[in-house]
C-alpha positions as CSV (number, residue, x, y, z in Angstrom):
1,X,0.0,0.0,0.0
2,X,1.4,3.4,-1.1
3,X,1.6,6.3,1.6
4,X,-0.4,9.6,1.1
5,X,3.0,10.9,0.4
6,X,3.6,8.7,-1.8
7,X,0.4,9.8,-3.4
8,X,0.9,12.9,-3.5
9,X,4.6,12.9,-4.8
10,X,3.7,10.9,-7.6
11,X,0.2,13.0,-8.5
12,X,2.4,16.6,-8.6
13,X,4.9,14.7,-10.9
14,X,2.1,13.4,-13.3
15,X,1.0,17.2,-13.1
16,X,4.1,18.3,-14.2
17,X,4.6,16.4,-16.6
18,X,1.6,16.8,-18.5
19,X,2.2,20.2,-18.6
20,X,5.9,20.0,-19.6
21,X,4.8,17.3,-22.1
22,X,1.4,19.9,-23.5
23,X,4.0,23.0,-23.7
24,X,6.9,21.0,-25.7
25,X,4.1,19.5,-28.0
26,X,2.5,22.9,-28.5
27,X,5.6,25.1,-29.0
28,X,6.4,22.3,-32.4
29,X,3.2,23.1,-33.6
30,X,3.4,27.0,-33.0
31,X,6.8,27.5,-34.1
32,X,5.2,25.3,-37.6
33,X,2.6,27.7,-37.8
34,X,4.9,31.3,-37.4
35,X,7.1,29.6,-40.3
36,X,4.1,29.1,-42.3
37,X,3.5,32.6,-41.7
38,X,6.7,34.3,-42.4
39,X,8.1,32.1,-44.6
40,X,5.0,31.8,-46.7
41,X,6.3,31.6,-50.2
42,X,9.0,29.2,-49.5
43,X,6.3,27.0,-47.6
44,X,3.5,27.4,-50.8
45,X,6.8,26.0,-52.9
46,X,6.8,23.1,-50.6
47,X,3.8,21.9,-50.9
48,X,3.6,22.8,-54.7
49,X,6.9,20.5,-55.4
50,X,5.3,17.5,-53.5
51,X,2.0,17.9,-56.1
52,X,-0.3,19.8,-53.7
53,X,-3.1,22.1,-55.0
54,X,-4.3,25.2,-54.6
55,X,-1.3,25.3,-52.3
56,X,-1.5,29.3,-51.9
57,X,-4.9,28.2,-50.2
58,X,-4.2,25.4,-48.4
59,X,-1.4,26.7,-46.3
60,X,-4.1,28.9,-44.6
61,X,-6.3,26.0,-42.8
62,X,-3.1,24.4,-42.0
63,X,-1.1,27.6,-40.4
64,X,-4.6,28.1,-38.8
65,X,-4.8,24.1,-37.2
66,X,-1.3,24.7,-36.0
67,X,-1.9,28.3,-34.5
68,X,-5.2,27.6,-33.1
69,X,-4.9,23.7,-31.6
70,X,-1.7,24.6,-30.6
71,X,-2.4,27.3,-28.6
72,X,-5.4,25.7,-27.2
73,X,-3.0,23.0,-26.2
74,X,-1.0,25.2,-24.7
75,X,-3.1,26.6,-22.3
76,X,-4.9,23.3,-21.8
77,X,-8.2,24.8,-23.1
78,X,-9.9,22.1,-25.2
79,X,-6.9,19.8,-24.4
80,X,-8.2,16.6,-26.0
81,X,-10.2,18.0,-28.8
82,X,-6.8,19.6,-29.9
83,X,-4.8,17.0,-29.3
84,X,-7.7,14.8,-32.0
85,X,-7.1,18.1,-34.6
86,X,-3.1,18.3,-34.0
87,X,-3.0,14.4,-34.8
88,X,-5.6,14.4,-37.5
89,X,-3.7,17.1,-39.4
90,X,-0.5,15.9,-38.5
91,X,-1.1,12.0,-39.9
92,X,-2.3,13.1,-43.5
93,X,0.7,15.9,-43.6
94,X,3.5,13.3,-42.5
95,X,2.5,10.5,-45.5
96,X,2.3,13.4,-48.3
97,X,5.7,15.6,-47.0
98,X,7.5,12.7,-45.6
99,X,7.1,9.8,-48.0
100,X,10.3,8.6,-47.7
101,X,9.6,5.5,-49.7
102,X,9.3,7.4,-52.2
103,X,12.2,9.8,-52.8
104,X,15.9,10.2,-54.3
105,X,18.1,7.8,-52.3
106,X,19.5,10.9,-50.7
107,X,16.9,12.0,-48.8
108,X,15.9,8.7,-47.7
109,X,17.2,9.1,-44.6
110,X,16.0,13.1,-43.6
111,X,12.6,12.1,-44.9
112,X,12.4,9.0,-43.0
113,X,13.5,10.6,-39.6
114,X,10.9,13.3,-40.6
115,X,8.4,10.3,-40.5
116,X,9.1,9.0,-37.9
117,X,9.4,12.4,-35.2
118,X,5.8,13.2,-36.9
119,X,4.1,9.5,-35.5
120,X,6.0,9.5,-32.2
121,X,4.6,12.5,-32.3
122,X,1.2,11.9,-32.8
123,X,1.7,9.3,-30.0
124,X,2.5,12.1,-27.9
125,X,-1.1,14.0,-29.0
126,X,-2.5,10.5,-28.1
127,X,-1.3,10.4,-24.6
128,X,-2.4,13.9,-24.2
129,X,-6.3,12.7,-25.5
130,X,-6.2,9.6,-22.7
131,X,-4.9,12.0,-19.7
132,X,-6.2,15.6,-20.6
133,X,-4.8,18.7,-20.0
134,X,-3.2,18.1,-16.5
135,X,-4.2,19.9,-13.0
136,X,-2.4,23.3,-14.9
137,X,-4.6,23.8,-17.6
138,X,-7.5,25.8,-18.3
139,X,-9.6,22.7,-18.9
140,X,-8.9,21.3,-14.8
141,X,-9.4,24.7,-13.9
142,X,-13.0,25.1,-15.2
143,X,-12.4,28.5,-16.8
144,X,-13.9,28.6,-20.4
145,X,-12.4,31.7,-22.5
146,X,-14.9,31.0,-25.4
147,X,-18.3,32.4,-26.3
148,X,-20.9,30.6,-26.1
149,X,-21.4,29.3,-29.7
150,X,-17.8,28.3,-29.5
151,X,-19.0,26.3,-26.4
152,X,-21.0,25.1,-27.5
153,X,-19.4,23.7,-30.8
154,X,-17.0,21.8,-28.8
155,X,-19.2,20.5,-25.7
């Protein structure tokens, strides 16, 4: 039988580390959707060379799914429907941009480790949509910053 302090030792660690794990999962998704922002023409060129269309549009849902999940996993608002839209986008994105199978010899290897950051990744989103958003988020905290159709959108 484990001790209350035991208990509690090992409860402020699994709060911590939520949060850690929330913030370092977030900040890869924000920092993806500033780039997308500044380095817009360079990103459109991306997605153009690997066959996408209407890439000048499409880079706007996907800066905005970045941006907007990401913050909201962040703050730990909405913590496990933006962990479902971070790994939704993020599946689709890594088999078309990271296809290793299916480039120059050369790039076999960057694409590949591209690949496979993106699914441990999305394994991280997973573990975020068992647990939640952790004692420090907004979600524990019962503060809702949306208005009410946003509410109740997501309720």
């Amino acid at each position: 039988m484990q001790s209350n302090t035991q208990n509690s030792a090992a409860s402020a660690i699994t709060d911590w580390a939520a949060l850690g794990s929330r913030v370092l999962l977030a900040a890869l998704f924000l920092w993806s959707a500033y780039t997308k922002l500044v380095y817009m023409d360079g990103n459109v060129g991306y997605m153009k060379a690997y066959g996408m269309p209407a890439a000048e549009l499409l880079i706007w849902p996907a800066l905005l799914v970045e941006l907007v999940a990401g913050a909201m996993l962040l703050a730990g608002w909405k913590t496990r429907w933006a962990a479902v839209a971070l790994a939704l986008f993020t599946i689709p994105a890594t088999l078309i941009f990271h296809a290793y199978w299916g480039v120059p010899a050369d790039q076999v290897l960057n694409q590949q480790i591209h690949f496979v950051k993106n699914f441990a990744l999305v394994g991280g989103l997973l573990a975020v949509i068992a647990h939640g958003s952790g004692r420090f988020g907004l979600d524990r905290a019962g503060i809702d910053v949306a208005p009410a159709p946003v509410r109740q959108a997501l309720a």
